[in-house]
matplotlib code that plots the C-alpha trace (Angstrom):
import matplotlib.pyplot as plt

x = [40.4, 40.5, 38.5, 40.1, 39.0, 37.2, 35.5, 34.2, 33.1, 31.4, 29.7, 28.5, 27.3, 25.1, 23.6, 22.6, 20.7, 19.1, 18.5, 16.3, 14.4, 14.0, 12.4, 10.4, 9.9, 9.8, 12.5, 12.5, 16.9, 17.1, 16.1, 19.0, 18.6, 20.0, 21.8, 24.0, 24.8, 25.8, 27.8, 29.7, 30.3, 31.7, 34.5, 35.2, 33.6, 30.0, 29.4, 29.6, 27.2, 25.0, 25.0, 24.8, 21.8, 19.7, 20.2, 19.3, 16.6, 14.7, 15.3, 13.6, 10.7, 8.2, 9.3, 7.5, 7.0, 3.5, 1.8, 4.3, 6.4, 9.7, 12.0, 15.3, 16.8, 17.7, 19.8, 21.9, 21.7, 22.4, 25.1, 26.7, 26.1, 28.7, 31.0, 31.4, 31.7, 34.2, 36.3, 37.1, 36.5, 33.6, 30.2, 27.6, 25.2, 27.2, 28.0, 24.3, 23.7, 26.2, 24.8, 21.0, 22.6, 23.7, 20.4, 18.8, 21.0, 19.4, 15.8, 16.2, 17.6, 14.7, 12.0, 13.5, 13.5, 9.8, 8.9, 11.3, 10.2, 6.8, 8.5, 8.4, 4.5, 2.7, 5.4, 4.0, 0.5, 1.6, 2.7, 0.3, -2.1, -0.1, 0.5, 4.0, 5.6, 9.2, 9.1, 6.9, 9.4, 12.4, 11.2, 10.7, 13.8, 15.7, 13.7, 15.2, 18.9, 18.6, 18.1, 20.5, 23.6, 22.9, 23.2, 26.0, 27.7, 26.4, 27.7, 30.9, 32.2, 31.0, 32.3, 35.6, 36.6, 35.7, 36.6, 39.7, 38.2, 35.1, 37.9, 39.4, 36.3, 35.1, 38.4, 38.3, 35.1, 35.5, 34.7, 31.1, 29.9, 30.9, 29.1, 26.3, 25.9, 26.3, 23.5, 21.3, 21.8, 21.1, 17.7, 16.9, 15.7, 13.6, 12.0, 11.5, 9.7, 7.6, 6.6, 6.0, 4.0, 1.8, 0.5, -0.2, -0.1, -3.8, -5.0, -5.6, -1.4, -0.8, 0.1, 2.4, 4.0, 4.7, 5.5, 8.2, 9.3, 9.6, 11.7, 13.9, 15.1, 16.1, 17.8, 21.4, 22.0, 24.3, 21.9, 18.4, 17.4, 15.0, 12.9, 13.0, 11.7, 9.1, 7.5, 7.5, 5.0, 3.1, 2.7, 1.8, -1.2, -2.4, -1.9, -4.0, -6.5, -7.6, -7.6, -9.7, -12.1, -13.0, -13.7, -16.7, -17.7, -18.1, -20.3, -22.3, -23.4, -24.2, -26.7, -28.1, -28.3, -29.7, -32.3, -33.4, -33.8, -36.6, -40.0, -43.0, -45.5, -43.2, -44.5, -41.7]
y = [2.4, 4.3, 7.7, 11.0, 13.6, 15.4, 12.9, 12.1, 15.5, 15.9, 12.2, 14.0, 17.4, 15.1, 13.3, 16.3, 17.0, 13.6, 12.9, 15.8, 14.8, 11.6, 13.2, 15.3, 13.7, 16.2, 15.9, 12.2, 12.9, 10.2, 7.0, 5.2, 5.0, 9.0, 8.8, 5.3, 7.5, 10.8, 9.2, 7.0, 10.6, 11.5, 8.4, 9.0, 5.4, 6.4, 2.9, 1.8, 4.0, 3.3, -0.1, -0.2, 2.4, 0.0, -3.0, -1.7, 0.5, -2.7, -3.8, -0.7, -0.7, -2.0, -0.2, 3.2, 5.1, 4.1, 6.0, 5.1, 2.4, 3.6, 0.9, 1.0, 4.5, 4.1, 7.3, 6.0, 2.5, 4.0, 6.0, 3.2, 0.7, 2.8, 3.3, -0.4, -1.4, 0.7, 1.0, -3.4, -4.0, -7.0, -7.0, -4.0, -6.8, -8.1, -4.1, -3.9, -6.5, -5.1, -1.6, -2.5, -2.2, 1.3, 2.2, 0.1, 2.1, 5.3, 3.7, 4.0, 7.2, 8.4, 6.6, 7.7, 11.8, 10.8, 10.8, 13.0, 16.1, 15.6, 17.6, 20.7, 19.6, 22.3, 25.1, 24.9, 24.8, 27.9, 29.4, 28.9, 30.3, 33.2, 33.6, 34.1, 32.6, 33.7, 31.1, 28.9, 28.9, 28.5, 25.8, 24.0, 24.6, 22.9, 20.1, 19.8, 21.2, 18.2, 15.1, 17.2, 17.0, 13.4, 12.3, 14.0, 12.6, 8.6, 9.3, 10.8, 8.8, 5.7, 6.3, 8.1, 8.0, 4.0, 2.9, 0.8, -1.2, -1.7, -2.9, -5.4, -6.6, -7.7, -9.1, -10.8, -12.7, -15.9, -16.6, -19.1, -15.5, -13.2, -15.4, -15.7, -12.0, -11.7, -14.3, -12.3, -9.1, -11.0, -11.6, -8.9, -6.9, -9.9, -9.4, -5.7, -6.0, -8.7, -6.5, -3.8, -6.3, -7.2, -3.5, -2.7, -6.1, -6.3, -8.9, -7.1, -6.4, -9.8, -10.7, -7.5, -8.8, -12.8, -11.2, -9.2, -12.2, -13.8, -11.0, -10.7, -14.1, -13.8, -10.3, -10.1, -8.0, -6.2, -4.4, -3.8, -0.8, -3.6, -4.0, -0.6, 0.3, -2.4, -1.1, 1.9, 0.7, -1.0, 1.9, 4.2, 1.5, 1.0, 5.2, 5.9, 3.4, 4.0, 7.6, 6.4, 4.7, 7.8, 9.8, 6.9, 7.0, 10.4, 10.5, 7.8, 9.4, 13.4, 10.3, 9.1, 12.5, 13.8, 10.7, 11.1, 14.7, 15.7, 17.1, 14.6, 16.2, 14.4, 11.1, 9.5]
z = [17.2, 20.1, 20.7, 21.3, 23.5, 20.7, 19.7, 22.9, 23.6, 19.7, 20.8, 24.3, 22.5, 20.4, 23.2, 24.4, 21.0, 20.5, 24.2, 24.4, 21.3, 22.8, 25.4, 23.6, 20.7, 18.2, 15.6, 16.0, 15.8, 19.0, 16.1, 15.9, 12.3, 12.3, 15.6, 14.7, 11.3, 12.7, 15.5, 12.4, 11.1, 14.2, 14.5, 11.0, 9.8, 8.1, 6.4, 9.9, 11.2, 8.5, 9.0, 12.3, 12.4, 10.2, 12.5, 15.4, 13.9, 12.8, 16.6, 18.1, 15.5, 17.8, 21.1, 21.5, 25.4, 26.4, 29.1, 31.7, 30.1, 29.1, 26.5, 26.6, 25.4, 21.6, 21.1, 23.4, 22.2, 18.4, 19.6, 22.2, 19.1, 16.9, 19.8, 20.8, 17.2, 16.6, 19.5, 19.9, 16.3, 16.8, 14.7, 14.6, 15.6, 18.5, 19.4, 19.2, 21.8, 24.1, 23.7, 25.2, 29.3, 28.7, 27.1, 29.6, 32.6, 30.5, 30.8, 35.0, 34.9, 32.8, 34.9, 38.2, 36.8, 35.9, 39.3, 40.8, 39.0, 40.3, 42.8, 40.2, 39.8, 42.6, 41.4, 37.9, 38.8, 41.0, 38.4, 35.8, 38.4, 38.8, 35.3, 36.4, 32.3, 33.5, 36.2, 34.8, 31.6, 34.0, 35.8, 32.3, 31.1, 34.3, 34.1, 30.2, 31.4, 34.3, 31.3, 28.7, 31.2, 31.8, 28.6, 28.5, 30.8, 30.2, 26.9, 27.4, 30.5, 28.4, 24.8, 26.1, 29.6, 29.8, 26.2, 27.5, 30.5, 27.8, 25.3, 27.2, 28.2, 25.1, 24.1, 27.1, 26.7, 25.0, 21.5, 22.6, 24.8, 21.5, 19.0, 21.5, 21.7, 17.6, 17.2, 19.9, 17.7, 14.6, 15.7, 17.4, 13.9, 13.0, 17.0, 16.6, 13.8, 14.3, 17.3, 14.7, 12.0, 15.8, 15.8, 12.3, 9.8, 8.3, 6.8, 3.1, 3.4, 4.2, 0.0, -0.2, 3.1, 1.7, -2.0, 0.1, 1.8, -1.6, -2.8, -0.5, -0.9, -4.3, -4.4, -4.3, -0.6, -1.9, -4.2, -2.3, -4.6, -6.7, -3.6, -2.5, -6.0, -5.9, -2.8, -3.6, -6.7, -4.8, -2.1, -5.3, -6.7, -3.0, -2.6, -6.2, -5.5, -2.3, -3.7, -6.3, -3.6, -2.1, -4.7, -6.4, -2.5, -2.4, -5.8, -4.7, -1.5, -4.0, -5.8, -3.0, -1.0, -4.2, -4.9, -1.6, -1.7, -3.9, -3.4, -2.2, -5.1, -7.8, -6.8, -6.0]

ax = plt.figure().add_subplot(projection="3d")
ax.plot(x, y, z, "-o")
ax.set_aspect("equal")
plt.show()
């Protein structure tokens, strides 16, 4: 379905919104768990949005900024994800594969305004020296007006003023090159989150982990409220217990501070 101009516009104005959380991080709005959903809102197909937002959510579970490593943008891969999906009709998965260049195109931009507004650097410091705020607050806020206008623009010229060449590119591609891409996206979730598991898996979680695994391959997909509810109870006995822990560790170090405490003339 093609986009109108007030859609395109709407998708822009969020770009604006999640862009900037993206590159403050504060909201956390930019996941593309929220910005795949809202943009579905926006083209008027939510269950795609939804569905799109989860798969490529799981992809970006293990890429987080670094110092100065920057992954590919996911607000605009969430939001690109939606558009492609929707506009030529193939898989959110495959959408999600051809979505990673624009966030990757994003990624440069962001790196290259990394070291260009060094140039802002000595006026700050300036500033802050001078206790001059006003500038000091100006200079901030054209740094953030700079990134908000260029996801505006990525966003906009991509989702609406290039939906037809992007259209007849995919239905151009031949059916190998469009599974290809739909396999990539498949595994991309599994990737993300192995990346994820590489950071935090310990070894005492490892059973809750396989006991997933097991679950999950006996639950109708259709339905995954079971294995949401049976994490949840497991989070809740690992959340009392530990609690539980804490509070015979804290008692037994009043009995020792308190053995350990008394006078020498008792004997002990």
């Amino acid at each position: 379905m093609p986009i109108t101009l007030a859609q395109g516009l709407l998708l822009g104005i969020f770009a604006i919104i999640a862009g900037l959380d993206s590159w403050l991080e504060v909201f956390y709005i930019f996941r593309p768990i929220i910005s795949c959903t809202i943009a579905g809102i926006i083209l008027g197909d939510v269950r795609m949005g939804i569905i799109a937002g989860g798969l490529t959510e799981l992809a970006f579970a293990g890429l987080t900024p670094a110092g100065g490593t920057q992954p590919p943008n996911p607000a605009v891969c969430g939001i690109m994800t939606v558009v492609i999906a929707h506009t030529t009709n193939v898989a959110p998965t495959t959408a999600m594969s051809l979505s990673l260049p624009f966030a990757m195109l994003m990624q440069y931009i962001l790196l290259m305004y990394y070291s260009a507004f060094s140039f802002f650097m000595p006026m700050l410091d300036k500033a802050a020296a001078e206790t001059n705020l006003k500038k000091y607050r100006n200079l901030n806020f054209l740094m953030m007006a700079i990134v908000c206008i260029t996801f505006f623009v990525v966003i906009f010229l991509s989702a609406y003023a290039a939906q037809a060449p992007m259209r007849t590119l995919v239905q151009s591609m031949p059916k190998w090159l469009i599974h290809g891409f739909e396999l990539a996206g498949a595994a991309l979730p599994a990737v993300g989150f192995a990346m994820l598991l590489k950071v935090l898996l310990r070894m005492e979680y490892v059973p809750f982990l396989l006991l997933g695994f097991v679950v999950a391959s006996f639950i109708n997909y259709s339905n995954v409220l079971p294995a949401a509810v049976i994490g949840v109870v497991f989070a809740m006995i690992e959340f009392f217990r530990d609690k539980k822990n804490k509070k015979l560790q804290e008692q037994i170090n009043e009995l020792k501070n308190s053995a350990g405490g008394g006078d020498d003339e008792d004997g002990i």
